[in-house]
FIZASE-964712 format. One record per atom (N, C-alpha, C): x, z, y; atom name. Coordinates in Angstrom, 1 decimal, padded with zeros to 4 digits. Each point is the difference from the previous one (the first is absolute). Layout:
# FIZASE-964712
X / Z / Y / CA;
...
This chain:
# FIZASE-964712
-014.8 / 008.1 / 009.2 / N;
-001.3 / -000.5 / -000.1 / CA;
000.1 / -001.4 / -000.7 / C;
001.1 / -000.9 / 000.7 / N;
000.1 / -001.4 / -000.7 / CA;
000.2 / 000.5 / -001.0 / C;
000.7 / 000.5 / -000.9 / N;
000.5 / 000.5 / -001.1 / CA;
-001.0 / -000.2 / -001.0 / C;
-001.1 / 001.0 / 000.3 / N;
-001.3 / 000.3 / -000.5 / CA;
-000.8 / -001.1 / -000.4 / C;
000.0 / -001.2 / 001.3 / N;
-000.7 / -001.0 / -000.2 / CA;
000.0 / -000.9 / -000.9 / C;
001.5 / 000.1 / -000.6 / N;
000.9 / -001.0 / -000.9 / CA;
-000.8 / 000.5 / -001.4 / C;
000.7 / 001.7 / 000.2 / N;
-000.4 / 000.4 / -001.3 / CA;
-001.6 / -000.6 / -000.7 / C;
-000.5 / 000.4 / 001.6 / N;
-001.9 / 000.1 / -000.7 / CA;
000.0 / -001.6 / -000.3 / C;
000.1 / -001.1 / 001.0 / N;
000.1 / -001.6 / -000.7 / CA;
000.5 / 000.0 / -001.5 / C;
000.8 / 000.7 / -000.3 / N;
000.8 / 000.2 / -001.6 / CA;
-000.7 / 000.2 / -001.2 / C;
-001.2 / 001.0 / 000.5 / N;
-001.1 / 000.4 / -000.7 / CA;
-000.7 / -000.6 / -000.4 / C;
-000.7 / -000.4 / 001.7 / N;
-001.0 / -001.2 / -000.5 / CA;
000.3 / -001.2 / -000.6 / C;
001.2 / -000.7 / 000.0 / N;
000.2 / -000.8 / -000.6 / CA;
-000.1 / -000.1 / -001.2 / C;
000.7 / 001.3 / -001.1 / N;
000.0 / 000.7 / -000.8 / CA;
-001.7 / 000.1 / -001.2 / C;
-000.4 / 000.4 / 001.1 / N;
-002.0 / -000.1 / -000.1 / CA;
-000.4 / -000.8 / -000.2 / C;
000.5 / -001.8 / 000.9 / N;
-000.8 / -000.9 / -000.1 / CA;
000.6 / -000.9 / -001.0 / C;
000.7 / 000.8 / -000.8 / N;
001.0 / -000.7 / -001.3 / CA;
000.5 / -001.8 / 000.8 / C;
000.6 / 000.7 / 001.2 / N;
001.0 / -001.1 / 000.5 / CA;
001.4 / 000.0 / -000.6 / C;
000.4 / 001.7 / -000.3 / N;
001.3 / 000.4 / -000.5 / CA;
-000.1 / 000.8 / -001.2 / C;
000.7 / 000.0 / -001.3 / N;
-000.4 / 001.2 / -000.7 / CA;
000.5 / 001.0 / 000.5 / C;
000.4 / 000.5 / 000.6 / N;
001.0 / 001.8 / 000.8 / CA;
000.0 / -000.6 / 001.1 / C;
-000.5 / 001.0 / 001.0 / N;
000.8 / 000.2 / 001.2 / CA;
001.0 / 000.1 / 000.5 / C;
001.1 / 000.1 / -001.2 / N;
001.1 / -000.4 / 000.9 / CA;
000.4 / -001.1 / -000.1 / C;
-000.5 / -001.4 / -001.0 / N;
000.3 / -001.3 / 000.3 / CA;
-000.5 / -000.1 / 001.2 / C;
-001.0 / 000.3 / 000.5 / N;
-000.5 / -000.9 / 001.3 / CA;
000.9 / 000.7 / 001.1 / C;
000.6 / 001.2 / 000.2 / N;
001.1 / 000.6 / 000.5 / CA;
000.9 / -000.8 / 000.0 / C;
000.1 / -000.4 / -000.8 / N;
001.7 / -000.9 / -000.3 / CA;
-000.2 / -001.4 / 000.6 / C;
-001.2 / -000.3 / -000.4 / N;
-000.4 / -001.4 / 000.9 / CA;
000.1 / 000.2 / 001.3 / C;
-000.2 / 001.0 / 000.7 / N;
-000.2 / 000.0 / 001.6 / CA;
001.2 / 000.4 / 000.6 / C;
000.5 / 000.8 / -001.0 / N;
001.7 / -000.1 / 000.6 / CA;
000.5 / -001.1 / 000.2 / C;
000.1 / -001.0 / -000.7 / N;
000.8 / -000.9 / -000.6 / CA;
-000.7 / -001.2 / 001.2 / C;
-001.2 / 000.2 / 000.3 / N;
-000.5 / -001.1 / 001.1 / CA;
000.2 / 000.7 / 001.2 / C;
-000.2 / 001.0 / 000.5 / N;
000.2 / 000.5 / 001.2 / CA;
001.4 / 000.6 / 000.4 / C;
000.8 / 000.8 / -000.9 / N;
001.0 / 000.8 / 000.8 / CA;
001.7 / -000.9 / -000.3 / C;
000.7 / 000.5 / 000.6 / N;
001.3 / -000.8 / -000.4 / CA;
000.5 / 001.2 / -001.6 / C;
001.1 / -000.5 / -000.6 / N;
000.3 / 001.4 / -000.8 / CA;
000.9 / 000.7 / 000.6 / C;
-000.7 / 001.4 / -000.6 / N;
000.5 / 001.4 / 000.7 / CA;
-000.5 / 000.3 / 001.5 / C;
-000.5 / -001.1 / 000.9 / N;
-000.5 / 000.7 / 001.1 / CA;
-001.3 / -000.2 / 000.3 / C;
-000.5 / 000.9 / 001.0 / N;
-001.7 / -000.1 / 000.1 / CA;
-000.5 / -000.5 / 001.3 / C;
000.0 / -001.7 / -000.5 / N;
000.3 / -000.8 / 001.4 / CA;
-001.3 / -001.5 / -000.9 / C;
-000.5 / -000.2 / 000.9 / N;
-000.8 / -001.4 / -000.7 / CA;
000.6 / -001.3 / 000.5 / C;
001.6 / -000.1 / -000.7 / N;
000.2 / -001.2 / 000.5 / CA;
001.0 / -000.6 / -001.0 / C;
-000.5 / 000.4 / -001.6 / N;
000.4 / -000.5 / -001.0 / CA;
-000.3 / -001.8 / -000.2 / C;
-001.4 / -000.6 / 000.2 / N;
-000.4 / -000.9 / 000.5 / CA;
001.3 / -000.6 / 000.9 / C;
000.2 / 000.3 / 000.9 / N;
000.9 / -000.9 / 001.3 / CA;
001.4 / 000.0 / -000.7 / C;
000.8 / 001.1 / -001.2 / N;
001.1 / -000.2 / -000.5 / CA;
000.3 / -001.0 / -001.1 / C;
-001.7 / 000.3 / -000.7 / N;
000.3 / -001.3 / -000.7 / CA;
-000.4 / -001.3 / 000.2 / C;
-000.9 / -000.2 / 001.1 / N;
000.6 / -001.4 / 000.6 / CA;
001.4 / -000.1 / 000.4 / C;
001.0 / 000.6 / 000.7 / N;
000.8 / -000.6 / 000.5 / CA;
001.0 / 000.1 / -001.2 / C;
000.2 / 001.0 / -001.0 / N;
000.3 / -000.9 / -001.2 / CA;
000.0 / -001.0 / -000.6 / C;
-001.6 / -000.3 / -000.1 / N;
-000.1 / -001.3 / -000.6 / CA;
000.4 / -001.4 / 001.2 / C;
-000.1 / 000.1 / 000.5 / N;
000.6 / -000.6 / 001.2 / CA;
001.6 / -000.5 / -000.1 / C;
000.6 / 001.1 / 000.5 / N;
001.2 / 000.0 / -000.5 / CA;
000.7 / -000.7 / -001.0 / C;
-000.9 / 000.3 / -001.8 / N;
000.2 / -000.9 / -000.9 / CA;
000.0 / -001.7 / 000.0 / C;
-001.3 / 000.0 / 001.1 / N;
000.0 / -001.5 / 000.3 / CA;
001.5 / -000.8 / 001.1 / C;
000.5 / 001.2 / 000.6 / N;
000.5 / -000.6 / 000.8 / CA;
001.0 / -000.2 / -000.6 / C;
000.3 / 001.0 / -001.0 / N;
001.8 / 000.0 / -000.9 / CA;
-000.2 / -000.7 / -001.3 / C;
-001.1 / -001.0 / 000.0 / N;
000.2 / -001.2 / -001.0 / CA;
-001.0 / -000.9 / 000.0 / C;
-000.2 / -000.3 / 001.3 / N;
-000.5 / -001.0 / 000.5 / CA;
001.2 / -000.6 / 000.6 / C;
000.2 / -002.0 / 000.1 / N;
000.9 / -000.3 / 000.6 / CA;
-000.4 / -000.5 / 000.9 / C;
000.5 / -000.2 / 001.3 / N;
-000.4 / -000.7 / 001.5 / CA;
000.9 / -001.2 / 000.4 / C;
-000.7 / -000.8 / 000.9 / N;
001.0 / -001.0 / 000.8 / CA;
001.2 / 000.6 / 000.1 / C;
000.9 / -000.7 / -000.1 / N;
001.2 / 000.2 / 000.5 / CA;
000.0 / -000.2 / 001.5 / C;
001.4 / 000.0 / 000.8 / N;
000.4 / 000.1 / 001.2 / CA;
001.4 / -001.0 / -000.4 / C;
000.7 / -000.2 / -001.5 / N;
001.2 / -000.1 / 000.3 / CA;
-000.1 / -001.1 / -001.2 / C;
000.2 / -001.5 / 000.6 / N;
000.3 / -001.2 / -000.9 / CA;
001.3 / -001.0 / 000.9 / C;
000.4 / -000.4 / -001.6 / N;
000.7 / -001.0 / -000.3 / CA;
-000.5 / -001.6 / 000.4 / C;
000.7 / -000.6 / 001.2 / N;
-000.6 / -001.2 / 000.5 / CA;
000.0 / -001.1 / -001.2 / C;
-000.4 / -001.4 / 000.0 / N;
-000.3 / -000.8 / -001.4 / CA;
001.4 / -000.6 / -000.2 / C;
000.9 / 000.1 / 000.7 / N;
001.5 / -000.3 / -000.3 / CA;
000.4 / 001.2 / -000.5 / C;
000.1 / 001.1 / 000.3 / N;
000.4 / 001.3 / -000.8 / CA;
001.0 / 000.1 / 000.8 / C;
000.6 / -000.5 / 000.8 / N;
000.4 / 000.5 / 001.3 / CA;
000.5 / 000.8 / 001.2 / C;
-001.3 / 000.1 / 000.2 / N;
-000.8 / 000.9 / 001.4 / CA;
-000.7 / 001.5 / -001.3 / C;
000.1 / 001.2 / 000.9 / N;
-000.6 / 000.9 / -000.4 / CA;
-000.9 / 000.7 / 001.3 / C;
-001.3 / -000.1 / -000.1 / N;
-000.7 / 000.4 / 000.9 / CA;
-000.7 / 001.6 / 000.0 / C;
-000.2 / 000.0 / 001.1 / N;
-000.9 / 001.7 / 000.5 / CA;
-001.2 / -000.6 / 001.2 / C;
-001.3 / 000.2 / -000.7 / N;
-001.0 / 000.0 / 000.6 / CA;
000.1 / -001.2 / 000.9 / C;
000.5 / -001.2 / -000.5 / N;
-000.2 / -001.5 / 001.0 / CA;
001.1 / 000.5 / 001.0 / C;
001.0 / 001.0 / 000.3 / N;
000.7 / 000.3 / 001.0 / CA;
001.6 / -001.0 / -000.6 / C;
């Protein structure tokens, strides 16, 4: 029945010259709703934590680990 729903949304989109073909607007709702290859609506939540991810793996943070102003001392978190 979901199935159906998709399709007929496809149509009328189709109709209301939102899309030229039905299956672009197909392609569009995959691509916002399902992951690829499975039929799950949580394509959304993977590509946040990808983009995420990308922030985390080239974004740079405080450190934990400095060199005292004599050069010295090597510290860990004020310890």
């Amino acid at each position: 029945m979901a199935q159906m729903l998709v399709a007929l949304q496809a149509v009328h989109l189709t109709k209301a010259g939102a899309v030229s073909h039905p299956a672009d607007a197909l392609d569009e709702m995959r691509e916002r709703f399902l992951l690829y290859g499975v039929r799950a609506p949580f394509g959304w939540i993977t590509r946040l934590r990808t983009y995420g991810k990308k922030i985390q793996n080239s974004t740079t943070s405080l450190g934990y680990i400095y060199w005292s102003d004599d050069e010295q001392t090597l510290s860990y978190k004020d310890l």
